[in-house]
Backbone bond lengths (Angstrom), bond angles and torsions (degrees), N, CA, C in turn:
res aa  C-N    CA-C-N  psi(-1)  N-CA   C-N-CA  omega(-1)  CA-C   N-CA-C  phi
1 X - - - 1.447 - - 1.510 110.41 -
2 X 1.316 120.76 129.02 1.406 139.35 -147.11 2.061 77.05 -100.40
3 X 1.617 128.48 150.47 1.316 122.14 157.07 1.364 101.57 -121.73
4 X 1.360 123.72 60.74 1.685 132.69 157.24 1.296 133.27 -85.30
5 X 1.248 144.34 146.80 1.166 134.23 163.15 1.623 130.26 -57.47
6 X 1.490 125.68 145.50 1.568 100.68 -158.88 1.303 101.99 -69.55
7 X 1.890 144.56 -14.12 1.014 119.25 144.63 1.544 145.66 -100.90
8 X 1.550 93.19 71.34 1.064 126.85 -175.79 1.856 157.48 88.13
9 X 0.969 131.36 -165.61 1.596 101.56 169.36 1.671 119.75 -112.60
10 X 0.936 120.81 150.60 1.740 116.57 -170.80 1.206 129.99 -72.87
11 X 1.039 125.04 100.86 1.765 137.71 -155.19 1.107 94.31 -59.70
12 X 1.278 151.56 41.25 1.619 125.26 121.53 1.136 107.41 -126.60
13 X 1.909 111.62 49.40 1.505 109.95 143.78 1.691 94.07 -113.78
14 X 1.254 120.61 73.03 1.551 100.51 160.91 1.595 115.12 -124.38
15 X 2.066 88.85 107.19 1.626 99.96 172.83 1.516 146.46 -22.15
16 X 1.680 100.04 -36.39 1.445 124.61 -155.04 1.702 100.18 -74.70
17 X 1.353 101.61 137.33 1.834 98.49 171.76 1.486 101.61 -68.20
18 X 1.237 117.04 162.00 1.797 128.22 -153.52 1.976 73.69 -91.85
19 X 1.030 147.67 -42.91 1.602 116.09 167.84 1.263 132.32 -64.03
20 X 1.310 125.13 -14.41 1.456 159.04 173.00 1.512 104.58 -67.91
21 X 1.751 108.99 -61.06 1.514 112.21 166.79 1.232 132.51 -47.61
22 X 1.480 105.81 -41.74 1.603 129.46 -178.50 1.482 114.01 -70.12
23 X 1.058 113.19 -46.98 1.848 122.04 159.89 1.557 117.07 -57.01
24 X 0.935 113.70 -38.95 1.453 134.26 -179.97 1.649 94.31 -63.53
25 X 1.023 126.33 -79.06 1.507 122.48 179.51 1.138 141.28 -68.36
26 X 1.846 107.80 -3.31 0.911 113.63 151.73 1.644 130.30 -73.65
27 X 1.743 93.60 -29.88 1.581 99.77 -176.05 1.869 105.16 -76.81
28 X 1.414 104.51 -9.13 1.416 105.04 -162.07 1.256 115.32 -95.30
29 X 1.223 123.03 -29.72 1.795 143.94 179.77 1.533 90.11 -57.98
30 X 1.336 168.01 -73.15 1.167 139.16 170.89 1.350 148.49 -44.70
31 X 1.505 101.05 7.42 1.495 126.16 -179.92 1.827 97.47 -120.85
32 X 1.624 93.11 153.81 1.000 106.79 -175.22 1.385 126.13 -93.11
33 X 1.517 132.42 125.10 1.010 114.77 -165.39 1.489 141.61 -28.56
34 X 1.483 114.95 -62.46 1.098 130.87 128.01 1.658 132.12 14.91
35 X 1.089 95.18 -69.20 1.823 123.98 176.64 1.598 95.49 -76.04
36 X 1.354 135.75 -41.02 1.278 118.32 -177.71 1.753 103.67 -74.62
37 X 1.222 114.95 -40.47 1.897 113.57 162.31 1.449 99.07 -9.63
38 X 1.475 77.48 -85.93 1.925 101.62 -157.94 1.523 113.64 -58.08
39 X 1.256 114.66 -17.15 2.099 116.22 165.49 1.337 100.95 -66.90
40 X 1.051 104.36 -46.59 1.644 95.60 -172.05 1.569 120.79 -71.47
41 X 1.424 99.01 -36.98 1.648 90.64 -166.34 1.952 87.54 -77.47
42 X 1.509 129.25 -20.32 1.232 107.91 173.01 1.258 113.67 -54.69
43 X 1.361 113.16 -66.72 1.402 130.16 -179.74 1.923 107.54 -26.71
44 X 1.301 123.22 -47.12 1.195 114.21 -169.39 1.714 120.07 -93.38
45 X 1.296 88.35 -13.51 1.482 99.82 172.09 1.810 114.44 -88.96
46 X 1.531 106.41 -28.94 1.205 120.38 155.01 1.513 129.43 -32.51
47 X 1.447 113.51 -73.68 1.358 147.15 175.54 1.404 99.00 -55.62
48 X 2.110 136.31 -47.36 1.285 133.76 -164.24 1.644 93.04 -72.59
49 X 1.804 128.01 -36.59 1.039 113.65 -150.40 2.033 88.02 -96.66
50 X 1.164 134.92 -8.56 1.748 126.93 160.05 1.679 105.06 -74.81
51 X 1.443 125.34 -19.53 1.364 125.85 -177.57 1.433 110.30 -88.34
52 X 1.571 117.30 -12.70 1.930 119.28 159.94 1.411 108.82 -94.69
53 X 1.361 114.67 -18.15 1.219 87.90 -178.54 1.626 112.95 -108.42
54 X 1.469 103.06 25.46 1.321 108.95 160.18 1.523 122.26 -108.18
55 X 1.960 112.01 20.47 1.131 131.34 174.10 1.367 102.06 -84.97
56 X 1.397 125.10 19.47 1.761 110.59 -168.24 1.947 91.99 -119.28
57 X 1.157 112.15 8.31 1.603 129.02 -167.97 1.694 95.19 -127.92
58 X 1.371 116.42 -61.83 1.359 121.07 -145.36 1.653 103.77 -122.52
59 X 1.494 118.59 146.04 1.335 102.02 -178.32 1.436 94.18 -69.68
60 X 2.014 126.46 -164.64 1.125 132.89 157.54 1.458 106.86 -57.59
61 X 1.415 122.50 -63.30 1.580 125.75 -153.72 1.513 79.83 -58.23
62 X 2.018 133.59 -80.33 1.464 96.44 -149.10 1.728 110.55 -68.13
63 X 1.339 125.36 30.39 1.726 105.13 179.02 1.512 87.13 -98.75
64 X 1.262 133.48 -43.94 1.704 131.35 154.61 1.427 138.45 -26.51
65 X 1.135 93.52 -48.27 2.107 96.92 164.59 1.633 90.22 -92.22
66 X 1.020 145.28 -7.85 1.630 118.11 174.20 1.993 100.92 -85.02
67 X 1.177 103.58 -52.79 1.547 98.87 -179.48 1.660 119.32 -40.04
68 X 1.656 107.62 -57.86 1.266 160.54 173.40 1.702 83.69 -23.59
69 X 1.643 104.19 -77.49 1.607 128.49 -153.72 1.537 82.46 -64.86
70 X 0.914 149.34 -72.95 1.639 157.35 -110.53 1.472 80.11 -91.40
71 X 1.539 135.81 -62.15 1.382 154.71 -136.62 1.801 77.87 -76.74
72 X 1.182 144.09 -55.46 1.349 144.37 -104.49 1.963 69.47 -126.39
73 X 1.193 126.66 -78.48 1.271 105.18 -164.63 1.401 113.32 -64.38
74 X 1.074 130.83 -1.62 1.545 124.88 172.11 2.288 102.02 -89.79
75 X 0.944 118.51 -44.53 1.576 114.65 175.14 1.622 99.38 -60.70
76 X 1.727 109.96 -37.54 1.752 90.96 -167.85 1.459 113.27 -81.48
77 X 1.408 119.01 -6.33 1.427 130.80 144.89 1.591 123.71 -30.92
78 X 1.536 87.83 -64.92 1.513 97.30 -157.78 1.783 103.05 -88.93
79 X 0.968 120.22 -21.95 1.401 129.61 -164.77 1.541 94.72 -159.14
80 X 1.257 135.35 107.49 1.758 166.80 -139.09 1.268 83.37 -138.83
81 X 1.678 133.83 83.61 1.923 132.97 134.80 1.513 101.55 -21.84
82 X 1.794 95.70 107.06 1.647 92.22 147.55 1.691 114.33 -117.08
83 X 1.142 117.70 139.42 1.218 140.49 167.08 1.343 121.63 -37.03
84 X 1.404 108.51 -40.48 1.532 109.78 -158.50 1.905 116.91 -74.19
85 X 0.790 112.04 129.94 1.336 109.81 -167.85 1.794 137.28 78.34
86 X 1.448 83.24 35.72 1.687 104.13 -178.90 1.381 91.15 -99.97
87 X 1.403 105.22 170.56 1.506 116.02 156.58 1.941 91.49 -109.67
88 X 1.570 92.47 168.13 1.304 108.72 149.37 1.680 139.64 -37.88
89 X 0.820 99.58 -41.18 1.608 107.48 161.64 1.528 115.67 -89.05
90 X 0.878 114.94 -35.11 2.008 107.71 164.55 1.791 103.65 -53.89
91 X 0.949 106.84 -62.72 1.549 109.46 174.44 1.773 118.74 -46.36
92 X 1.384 89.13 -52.99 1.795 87.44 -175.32 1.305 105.44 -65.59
93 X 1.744 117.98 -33.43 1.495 100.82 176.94 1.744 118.16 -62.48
94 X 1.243 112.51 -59.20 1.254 116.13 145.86 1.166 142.68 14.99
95 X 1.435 108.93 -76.17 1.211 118.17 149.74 1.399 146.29 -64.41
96 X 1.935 111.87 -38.50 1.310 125.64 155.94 1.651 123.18 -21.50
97 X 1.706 86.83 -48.83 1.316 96.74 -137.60 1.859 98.41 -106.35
98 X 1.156 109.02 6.37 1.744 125.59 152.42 1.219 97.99 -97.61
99 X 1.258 138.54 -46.09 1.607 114.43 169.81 1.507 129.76 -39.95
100 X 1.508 112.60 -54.67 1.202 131.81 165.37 1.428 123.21 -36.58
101 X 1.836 94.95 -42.48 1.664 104.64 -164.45 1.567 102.14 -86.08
102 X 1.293 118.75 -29.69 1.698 112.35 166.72 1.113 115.79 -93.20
103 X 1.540 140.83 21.12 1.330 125.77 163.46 1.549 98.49 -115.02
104 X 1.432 113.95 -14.92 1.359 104.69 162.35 1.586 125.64 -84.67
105 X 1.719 125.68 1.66 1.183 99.60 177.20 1.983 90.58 -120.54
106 X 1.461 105.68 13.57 1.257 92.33 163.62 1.811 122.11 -96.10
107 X 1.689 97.40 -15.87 1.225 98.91 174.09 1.542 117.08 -74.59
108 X 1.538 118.82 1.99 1.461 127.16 -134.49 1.580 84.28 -113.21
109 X 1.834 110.82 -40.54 1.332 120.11 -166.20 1.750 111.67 -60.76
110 X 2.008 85.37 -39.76 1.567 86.43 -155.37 1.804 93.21 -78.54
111 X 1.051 133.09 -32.26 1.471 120.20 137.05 1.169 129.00 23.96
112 X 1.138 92.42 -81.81 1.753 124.02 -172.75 0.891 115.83 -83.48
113 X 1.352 139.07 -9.10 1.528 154.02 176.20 1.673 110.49 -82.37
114 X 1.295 85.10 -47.02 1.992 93.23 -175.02 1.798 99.58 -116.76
115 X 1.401 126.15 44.01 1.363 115.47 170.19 1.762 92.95 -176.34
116 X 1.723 101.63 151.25 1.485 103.53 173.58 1.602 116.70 -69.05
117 X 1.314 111.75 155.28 1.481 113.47 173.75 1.359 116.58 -44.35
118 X 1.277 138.41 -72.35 1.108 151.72 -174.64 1.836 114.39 -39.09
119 X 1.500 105.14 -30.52 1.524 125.88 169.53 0.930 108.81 -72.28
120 X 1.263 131.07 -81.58 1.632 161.49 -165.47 1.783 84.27 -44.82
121 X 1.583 134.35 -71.72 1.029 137.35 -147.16 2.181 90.83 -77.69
122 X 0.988 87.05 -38.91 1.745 81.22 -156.39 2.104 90.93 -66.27
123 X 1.428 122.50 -49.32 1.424 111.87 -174.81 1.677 114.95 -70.48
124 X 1.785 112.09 -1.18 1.623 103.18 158.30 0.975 134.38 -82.27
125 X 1.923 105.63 -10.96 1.192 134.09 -177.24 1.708 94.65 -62.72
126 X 0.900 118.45 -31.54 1.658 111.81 -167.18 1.721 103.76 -67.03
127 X 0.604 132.60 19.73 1.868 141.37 -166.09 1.622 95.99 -111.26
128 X 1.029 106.63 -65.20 1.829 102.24 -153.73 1.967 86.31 -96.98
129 X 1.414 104.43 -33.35 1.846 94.87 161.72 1.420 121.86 -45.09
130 X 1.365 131.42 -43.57 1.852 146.63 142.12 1.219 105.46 -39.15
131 X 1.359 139.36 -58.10 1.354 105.55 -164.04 1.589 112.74 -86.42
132 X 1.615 108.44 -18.20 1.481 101.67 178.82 1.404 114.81 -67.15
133 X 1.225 130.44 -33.84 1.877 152.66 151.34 1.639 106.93 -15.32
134 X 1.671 85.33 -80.78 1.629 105.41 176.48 1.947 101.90 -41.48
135 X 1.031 109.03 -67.68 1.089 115.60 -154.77 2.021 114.07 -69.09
136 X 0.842 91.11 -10.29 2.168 114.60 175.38 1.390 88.89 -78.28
137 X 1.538 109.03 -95.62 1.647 120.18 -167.48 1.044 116.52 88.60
138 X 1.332 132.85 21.60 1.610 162.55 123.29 1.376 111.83 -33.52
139 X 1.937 107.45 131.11 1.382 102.42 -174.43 1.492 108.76 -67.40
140 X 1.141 116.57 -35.02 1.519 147.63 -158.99 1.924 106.74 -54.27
141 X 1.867 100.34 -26.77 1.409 111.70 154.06 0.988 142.25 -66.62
142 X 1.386 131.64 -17.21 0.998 155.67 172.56 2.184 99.23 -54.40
143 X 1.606 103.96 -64.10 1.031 97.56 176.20 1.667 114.69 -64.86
144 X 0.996 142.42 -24.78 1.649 132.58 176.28 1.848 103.51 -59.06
145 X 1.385 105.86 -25.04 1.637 111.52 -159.70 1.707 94.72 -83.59
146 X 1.823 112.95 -40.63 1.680 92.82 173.89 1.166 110.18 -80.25
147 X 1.656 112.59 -56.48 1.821 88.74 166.30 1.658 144.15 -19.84
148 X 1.401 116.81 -42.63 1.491 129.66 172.13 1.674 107.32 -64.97
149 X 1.735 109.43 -56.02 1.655 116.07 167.93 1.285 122.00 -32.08
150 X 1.613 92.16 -63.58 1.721 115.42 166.94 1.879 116.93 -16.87
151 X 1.020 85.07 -48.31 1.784 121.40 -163.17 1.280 93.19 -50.33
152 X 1.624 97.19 -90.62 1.586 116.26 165.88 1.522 133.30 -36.07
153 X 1.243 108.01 -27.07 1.488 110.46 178.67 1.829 110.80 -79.08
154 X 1.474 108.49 -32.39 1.580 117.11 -175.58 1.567 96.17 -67.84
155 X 1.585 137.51 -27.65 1.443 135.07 -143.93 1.544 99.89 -94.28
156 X 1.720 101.88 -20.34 1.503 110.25 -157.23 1.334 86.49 -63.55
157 X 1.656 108.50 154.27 1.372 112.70 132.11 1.588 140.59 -87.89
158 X 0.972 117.84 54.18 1.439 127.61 176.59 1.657 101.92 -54.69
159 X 1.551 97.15 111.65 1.602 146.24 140.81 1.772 77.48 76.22
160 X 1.394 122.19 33.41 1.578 100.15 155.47 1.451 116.61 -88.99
161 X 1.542 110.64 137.83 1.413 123.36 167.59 1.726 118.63 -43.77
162 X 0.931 108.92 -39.64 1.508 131.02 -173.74 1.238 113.39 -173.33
163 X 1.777 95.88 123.47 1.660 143.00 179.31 1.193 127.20 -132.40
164 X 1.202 121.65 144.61 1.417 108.06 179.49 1.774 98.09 -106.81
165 X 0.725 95.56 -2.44 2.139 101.71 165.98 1.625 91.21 -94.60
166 X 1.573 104.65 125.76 1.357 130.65 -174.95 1.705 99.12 -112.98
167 X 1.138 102.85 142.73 1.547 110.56 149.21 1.127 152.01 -53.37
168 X 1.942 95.70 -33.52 1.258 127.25 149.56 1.236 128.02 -38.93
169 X 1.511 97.64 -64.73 1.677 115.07 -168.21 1.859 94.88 -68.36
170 X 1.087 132.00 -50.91 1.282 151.34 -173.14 1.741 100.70 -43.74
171 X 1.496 115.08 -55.88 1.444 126.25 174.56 1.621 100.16 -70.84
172 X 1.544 146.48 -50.96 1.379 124.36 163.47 1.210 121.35 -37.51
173 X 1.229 119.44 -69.82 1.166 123.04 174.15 1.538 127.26 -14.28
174 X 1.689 88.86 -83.00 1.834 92.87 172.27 1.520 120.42 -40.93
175 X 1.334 84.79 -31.47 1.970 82.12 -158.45 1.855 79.42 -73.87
176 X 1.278 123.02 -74.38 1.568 107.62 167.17 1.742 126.30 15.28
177 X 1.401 90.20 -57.66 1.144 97.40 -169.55 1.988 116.86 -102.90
178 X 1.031 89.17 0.68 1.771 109.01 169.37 1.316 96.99 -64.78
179 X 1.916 114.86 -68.25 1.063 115.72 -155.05 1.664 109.74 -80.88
180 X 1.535 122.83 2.53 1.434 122.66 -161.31 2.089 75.19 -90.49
181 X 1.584 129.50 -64.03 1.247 126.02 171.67 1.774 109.94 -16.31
182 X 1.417 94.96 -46.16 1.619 98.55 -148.77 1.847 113.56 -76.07
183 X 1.709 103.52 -20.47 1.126 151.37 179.82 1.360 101.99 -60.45
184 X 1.292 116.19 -70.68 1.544 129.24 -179.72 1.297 108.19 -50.73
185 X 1.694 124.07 -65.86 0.916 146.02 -176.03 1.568 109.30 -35.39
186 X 1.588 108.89 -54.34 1.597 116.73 -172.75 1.223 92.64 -88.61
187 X 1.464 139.27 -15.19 1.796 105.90 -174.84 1.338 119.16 -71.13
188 X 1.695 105.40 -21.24 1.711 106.44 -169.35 1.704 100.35 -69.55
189 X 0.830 125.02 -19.98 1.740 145.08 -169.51 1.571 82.13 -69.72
190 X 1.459 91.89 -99.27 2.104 100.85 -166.41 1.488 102.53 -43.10
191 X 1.044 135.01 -32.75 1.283 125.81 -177.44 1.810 115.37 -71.09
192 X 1.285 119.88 -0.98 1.261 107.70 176.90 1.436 94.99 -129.72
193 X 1.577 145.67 -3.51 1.118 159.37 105.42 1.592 118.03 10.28
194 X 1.682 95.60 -87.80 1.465 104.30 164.11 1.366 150.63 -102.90
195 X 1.133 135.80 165.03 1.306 118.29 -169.80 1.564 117.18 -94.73
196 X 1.141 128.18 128.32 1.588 128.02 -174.29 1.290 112.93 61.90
197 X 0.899 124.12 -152.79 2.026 132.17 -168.28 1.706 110.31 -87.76
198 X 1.922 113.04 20.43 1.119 123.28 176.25 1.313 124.24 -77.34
199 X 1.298 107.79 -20.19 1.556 122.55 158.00 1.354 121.78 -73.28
200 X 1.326 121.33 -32.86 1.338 119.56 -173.74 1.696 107.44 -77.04
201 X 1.642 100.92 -41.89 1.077 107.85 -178.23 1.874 135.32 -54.57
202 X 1.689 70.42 -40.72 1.824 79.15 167.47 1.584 112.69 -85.37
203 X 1.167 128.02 -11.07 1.810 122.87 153.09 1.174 124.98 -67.15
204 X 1.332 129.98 -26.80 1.429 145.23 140.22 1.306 104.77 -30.74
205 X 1.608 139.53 -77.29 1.012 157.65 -154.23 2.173 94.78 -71.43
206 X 0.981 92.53 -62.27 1.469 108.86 175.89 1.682 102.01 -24.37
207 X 1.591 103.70 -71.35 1.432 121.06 -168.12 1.321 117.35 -77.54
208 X 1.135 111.15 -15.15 2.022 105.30 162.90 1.120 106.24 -83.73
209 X 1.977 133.62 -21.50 1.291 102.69 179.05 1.753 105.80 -99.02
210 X 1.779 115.28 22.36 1.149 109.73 168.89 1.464 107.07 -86.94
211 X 1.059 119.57 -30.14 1.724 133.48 -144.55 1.384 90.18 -89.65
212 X 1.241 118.09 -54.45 1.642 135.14 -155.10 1.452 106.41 -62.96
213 X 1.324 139.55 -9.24 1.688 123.84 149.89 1.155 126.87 -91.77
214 X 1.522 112.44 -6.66 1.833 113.62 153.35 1.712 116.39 -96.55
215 X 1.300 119.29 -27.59 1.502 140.59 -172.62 1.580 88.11 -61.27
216 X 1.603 106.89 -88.88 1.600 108.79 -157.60 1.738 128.64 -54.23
217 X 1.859 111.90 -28.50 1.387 120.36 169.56 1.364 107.99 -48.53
218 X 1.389 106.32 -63.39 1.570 111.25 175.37 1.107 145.56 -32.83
219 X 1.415 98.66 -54.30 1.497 112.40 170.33 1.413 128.85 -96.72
220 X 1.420 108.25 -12.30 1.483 114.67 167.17 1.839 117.88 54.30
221 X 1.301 110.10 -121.32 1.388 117.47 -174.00 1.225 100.91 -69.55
222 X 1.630 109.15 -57.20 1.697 123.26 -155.90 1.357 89.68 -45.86
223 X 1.790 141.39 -45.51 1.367 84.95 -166.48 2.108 113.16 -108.94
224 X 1.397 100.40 70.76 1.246 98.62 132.82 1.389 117.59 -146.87
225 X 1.495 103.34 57.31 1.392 116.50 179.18 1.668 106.09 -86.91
226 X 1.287 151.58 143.50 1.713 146.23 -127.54 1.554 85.10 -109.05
227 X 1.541 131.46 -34.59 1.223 130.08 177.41 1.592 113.12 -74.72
228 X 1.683 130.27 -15.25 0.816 118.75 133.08 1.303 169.42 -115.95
229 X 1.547 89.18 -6.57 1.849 96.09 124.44 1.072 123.89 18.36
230 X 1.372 106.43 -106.92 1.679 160.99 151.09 1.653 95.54 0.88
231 X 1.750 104.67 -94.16 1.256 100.56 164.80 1.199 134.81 -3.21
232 X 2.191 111.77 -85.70 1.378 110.61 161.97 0.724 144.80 -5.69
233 X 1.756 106.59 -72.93 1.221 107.33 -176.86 1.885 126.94 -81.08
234 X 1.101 118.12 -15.79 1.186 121.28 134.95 1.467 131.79 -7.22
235 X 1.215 90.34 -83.82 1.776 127.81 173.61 1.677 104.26 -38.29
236 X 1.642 106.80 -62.44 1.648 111.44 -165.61 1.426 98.38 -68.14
237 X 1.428 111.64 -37.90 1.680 106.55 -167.91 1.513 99.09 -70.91
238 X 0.981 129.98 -42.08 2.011 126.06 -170.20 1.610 101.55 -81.50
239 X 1.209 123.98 -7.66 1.282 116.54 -178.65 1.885 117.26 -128.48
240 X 1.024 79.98 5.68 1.990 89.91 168.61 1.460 113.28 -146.82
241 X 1.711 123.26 -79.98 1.112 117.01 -160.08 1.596 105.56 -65.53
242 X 1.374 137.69 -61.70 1.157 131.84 -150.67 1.618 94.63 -71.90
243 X 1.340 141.08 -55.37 1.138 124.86 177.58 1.574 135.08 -59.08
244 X 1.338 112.36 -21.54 1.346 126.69 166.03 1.823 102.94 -70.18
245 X 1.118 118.86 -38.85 1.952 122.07 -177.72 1.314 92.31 -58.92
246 X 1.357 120.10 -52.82 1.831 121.09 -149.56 1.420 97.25 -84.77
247 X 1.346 130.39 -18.27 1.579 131.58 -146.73 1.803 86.89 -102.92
248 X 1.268 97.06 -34.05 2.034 85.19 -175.33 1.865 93.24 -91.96
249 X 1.426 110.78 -27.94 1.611 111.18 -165.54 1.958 80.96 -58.93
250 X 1.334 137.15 -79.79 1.189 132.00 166.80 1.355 144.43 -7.30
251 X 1.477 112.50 -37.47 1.502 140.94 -173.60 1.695 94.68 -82.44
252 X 1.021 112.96 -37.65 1.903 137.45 177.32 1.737 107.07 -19.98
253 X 1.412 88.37 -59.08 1.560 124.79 -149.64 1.140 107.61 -133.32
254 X 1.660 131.57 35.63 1.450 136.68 175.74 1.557 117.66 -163.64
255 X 0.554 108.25 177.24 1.716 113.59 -167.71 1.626 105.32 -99.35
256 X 0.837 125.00 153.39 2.259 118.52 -168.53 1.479 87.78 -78.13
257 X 1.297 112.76 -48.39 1.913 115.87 -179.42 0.898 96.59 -36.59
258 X 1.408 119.93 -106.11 1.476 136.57 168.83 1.984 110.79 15.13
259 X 1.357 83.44 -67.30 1.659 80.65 -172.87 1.367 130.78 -60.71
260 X 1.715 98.90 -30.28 1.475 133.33 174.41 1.561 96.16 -52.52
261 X 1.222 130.57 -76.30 1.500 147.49 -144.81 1.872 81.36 -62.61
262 X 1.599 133.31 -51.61 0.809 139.31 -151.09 2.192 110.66 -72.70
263 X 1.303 86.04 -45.47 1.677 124.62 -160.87 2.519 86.30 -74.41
264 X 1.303 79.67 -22.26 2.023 78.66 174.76 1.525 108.84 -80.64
265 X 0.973 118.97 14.92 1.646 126.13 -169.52 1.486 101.28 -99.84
266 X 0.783 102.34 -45.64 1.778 115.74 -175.07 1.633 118.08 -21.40
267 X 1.636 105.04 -49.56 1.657 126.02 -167.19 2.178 84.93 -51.98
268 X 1.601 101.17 -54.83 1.447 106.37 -169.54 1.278 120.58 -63.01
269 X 1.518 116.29 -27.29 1.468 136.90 -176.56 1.503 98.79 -57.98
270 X 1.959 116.19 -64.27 0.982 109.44 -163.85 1.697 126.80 -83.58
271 X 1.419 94.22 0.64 1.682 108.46 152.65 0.894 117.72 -49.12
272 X 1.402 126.06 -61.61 1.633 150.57 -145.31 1.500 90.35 -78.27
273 X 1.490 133.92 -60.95 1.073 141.38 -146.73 1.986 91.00 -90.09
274 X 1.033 121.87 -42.33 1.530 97.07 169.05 1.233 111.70 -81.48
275 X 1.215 143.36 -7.29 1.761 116.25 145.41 1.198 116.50 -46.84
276 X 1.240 106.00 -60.86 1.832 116.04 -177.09 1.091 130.58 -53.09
277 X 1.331 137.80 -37.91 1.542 165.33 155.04 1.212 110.32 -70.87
278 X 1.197 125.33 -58.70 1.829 118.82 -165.83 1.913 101.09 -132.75
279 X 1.292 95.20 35.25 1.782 89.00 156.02 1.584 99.53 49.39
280 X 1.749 121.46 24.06 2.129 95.21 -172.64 2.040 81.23 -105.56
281 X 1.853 81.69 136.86 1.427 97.48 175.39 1.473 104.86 -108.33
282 X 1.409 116.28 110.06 1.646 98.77 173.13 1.420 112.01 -95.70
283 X 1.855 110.17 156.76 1.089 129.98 -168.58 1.879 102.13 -67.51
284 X 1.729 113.46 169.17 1.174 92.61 165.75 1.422 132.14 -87.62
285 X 1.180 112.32 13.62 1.710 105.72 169.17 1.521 94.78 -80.30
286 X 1.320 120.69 -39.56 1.628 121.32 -165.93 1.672 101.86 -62.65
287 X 1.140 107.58 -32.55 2.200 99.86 179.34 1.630 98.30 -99.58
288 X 1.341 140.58 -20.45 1.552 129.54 165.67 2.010 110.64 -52.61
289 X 1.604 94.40 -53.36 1.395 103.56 174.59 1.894 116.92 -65.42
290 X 1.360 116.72 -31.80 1.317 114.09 159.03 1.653 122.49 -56.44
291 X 1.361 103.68 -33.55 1.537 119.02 -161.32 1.721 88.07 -79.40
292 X 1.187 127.78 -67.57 1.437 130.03 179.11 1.990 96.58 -35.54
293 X 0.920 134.34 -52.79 1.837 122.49 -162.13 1.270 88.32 -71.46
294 X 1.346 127.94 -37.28 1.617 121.13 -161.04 1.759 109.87 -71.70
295 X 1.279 87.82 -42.09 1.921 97.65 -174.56 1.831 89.74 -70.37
296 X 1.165 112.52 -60.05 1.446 110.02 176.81 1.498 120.92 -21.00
297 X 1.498 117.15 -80.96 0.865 121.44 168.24 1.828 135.58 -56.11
298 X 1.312 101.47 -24.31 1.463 105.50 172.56 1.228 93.60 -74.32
299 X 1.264 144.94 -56.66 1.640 136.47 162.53 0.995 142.84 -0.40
300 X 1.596 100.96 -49.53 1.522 126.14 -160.77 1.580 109.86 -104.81
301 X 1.464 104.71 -40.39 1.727 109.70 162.46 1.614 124.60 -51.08
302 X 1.208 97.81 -52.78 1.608 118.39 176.58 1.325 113.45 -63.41
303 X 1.363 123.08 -29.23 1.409 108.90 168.86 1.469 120.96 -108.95
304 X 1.628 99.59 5.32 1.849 96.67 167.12 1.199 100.34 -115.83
305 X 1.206 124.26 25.51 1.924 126.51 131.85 1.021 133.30 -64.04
């Protein structure tokens, strides 16, 4: 799970060492913009569906501080938060806004624990679907907002005996997607705060020491077992660095619209990819109600362009 705005992510979070970048665009200039979209949102939907099925080893919270941890010493690599010469409010944003970023991908996990990908991803979609809304102010939004409801109302289980769509998972989710809104909201902040991916980096840092008193009880030994390890790091690379490189390498050579209209696909992406990965077949109310967030949100981009 990518935490960008649907038009796009803020170019001074880019992870990649500036030779890393340069390779990157060299390998990328024969691909089509477009086509780098869709790597990425594979890539991150990729990485969410190896991060459930490393729920059969690990609870969610510790598969969250392992991604989390891995993600955080590879940014403090590349970009090392220094302190010196902040004010107080650079910091508090700072910090906010690594709070945000680990309670939103732990609320995101447990999600994914009790709901299919394609669910879980399409009702977080309702987060950055709100701020693009908010941010239009078009009557014409109003309809993307029941359409998106729409969504949610087909997923419910109303008065079934047995579902595998929980209420539970349904309340992660949203909140998921509270904090993915809340995410956007604070990056434009840290992003003019700090300089280069030094903000991100220290939210990284932020969110392993949020995660890390529910993360580490949990998982105990298992996770420094070398097979999952392994995993992890997997996980952080398909679900942060390489898709965050391709997602600004993309932004390069495309319009933020453009990417937006593109980046609404995702809810369907991560359908596709839990068939493929974890065998989940959803029913057709379960892809009608996906199809409603997707039209929703392609809706809402296109007319706050």
């Amino acid at each position: 799970m990518t935490a960008e705005a649907l038009h796009g992510p803020a170019e001074p979070y880019e992870p990649g060492l500036p030779r890393s970048r340069a390779l990157l665009r060299a390998a990328s200039d024969a691909v089509p913009p477009s086509g780098l979209v869709l790597l990425a949102i594979l890539s991150v939907q990729v990485g969410a569906g190896f991060a459930k099925d490393l729920f059969s080893q690990l609870s969610p919270s510790a598969v969250v501080f392992l991604r989390i941890a891995i993600s955080a010493l590879i940014l403090g690599a590349v970009a090392r938060p220094r302190l010196r010469g902040l004010t107080r409010g650079d910091v508090a944003a700072g910090v906010a806004f690594g709070m945000t970023l680990g309670v939103m991908n732990l609320s995101f996990y447990e999600a994914l624990a009790r709901l299919p990908m394609g669910i879980a991803v399409a009702i977080e979609f309702l987060g950055p679907l709100g701020v693009a809304v908010a941010a239009s102010r078009r009557r014409l939004d109003l309809l993307w907002v029941v359409l998106a409801g729409s969504g949610v109302v087909l997923l419910a289980p109303w008065g079934a005996a047995t579902s595998r769509i929980s209420w539970t998972g349904i309340a992660f989710a949203l909140v998921a997607g509270a904090c993915w809104a809340a995410y956007i909201l604070l990056s434009a902040s840290v992003g003019r705060r700090f300089p280069g991916a030094t903000g991100l980096s220290l939210a990284m840092i932020v969110s392993c020491v949020v995660i890390a008193p529910v993360g580490i009880p949990s998982g105990g030994t298992d996770l420094l077992r070398p097979e999952v390890l392994l995993i992890g790091l997997g996980v952080a690379l398909l679900s942060s660095v390489i898709p965050y490189s391709i997602e600004l390498e993309a932004l390069r050579r495309m319009p933020k619209r453009v990417f937006g209209i593109l980046m609404s696909m995702e809810p369907a992406v991560a359908a596709l990819v839990g068939l493929v990965v974890l065998g989940e077949v959803l029913q057709a109310r379960e892809w009608a109600a996906v199809g409603c967030v997707v039209v929703a949100t392609l809706g809402a981009t296109r007319s706050s362009g």
